[in-house]
N, C-alpha and C positions, 0 to 999 in steps of 0.2 A: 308141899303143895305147889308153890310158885315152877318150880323146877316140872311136876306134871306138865301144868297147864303151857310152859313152853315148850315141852315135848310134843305136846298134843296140837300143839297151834301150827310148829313146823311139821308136822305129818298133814297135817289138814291143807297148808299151804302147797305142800310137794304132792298129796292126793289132785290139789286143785289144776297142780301144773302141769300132772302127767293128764290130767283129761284136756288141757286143752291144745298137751302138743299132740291127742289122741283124732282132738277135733277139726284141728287146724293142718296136721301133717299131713303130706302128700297133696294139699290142697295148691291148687294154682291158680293164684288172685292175679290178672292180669290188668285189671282195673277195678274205681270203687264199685261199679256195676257188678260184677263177680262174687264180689265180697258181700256185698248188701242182700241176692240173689240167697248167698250159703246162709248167711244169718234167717233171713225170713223162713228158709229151709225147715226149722229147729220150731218154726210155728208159736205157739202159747210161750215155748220158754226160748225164743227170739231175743227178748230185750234183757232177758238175764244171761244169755251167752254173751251178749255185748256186752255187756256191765262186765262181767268177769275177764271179758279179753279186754277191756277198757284200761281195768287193773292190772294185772296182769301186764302189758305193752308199756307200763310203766316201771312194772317192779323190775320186768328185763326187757329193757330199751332195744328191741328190733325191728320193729314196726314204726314207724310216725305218727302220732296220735291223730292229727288231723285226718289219715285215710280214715280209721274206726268213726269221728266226726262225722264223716261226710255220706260212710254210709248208713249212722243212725239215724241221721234224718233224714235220709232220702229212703228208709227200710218201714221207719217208725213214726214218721212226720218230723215237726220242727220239737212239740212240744217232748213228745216220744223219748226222740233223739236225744234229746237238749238230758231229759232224766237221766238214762243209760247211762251216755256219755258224763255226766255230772260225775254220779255216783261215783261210775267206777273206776274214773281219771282222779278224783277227790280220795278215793279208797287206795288207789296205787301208790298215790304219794306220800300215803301215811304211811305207809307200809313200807317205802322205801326209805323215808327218814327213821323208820325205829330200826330197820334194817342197819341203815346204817351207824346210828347210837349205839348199838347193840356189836355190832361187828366193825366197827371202825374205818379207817381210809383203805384196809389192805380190799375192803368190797367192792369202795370206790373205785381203786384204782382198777381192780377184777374187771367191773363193770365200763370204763369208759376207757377210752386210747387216751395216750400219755398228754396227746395234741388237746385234748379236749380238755383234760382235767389243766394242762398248764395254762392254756389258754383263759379257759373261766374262771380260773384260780386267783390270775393276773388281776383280770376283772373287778372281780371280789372282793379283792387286797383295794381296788383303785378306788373302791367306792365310800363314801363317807359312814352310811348304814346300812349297813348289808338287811336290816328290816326291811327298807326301803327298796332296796334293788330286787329284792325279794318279790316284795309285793305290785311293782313293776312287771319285772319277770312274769309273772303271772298272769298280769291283767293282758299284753301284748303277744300276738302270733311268732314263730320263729325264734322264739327264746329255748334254751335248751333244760327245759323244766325237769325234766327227769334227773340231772344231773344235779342239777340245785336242789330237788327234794333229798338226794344220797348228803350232797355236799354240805347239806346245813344238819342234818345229823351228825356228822361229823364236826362240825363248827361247835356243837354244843348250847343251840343255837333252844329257846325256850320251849317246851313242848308245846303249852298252849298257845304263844303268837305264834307257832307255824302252822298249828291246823288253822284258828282263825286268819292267816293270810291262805291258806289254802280257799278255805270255806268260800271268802269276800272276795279273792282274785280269780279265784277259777272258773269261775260262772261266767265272765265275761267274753270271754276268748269261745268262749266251746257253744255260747249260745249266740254269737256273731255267724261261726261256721252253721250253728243248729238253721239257723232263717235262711244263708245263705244255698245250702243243699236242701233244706225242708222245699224251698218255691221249685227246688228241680224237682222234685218228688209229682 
C-alpha cells in the first residue's frame, strides 16, 4: 500500500509539473506587471495557479520567490497575496525537505551549483543550532530558503520542528512583501 501511494503521489506531482511548465512556457514575464497580468488571466482559479507556482518555484528553484510575492499582491490585494503565497511557498518547502529525506544530497547537489551548496554548507557547519539559523533563515529576506528546506532533509533534521519553523517563520517575510506590493495594488 505504502509503495502505491508514493507512486501515485510522484505521478500527481510530475502531472502537476507538466501543467505548469504547460502554463508558464513560452510565456515572457518581463516584469512583476506581466506576471501578475497572466495570473489574473486564469480569473476564479487565479490564486490557486499562484499557490501551485508558489510551490512549485520552490520545489525547483528558478524563479525567486519574491517575484511570485510581489505579484500576488499586487493581483490579489495584500490579504489575497499574503494566502497564495503562504500556502504555496509553506507547501514547496515541505515538499522539498521530504524530497530530499527521501532522495538524499545526490538531489541536493542536482538541484543547486557546487558554490551554493559549499557556501551554505560552510554556514551551517558555522552555526551553533542549525534550528536556530533555521528559523532565522526564514523569518529574513534574501536568505536562500529553498536550499535550506532540500539541506535540512538532508541533515536529518526533525520532521515536525521543520514544518513548525516553516509554519512560525514563513509568514513573516512574505506578508512584509504581501503589504509592501498590496499598497502598489
Amino acid at each position: 500500500m505504502d509503495k502505491r501511494i508514493q507512486a501515485i503521489s510522484i505521478i500527481v506531482i510530475l502531472l502537476l509539473c507538466l501543467l505548469l511548465l504547460k502554463l508558464f512556457l513560452g510565456q515572457q514575464f518581463s516584469s512583476v506587471e506581466d506576471f501578475q497580468t497572466y495570473i489574473q488571466g486564469f480569473g476564479a482559479a487565479g490564486p490557486v495557479v499562484l499557490t501551485v507556482f508558489q510551490a512549485f518555484q520552490v520545489v525547483v528553484p528558478v524563479v525567486p520567490g519574491n517575484f511570485g510575492c510581489a505579484a500576488g499582491a499586487m493581483a490579489f490585494g495584500t490579504l489575497g497575496g499574503f494566502l497564495c503565497n503562504y500556502i504555496g511557498i509553506s507547501a514547496g518547502s515541505i515538499i522539498a525537505y521530504f524530497l530530499a529525506k527521501k532522495y538524499g544530497i545526490k538531489i541536493v547537489r542536482m538541484m543547486f551549483s557546487d558554490k551554493t551548496y559549499h557556501k551554505w554548507s560552510k554556514k551551517v557547519e558555522a552555526s551553533r543550532s542549525y534550528d536556530r539559523f533555521l528559523f532565522v533563515a526564514t523569518l529574513l529576506p534574501l536568505f536562500p530558503d529553498d536550499f535550506l528546506c532540500y539541506f535540512s532533509g538532508v541533515m536529518k533534521m526533525d520532521t515536525k520542528k521543520f514544518i513548525w519553523i516553516i509554519i512560525l517563520g514563513k509568514p513573516w517575510c512574505i506578508l512584509a512583501y504581501s503589504i509592501l506590493f498590496g499598497l502598489i495594488r
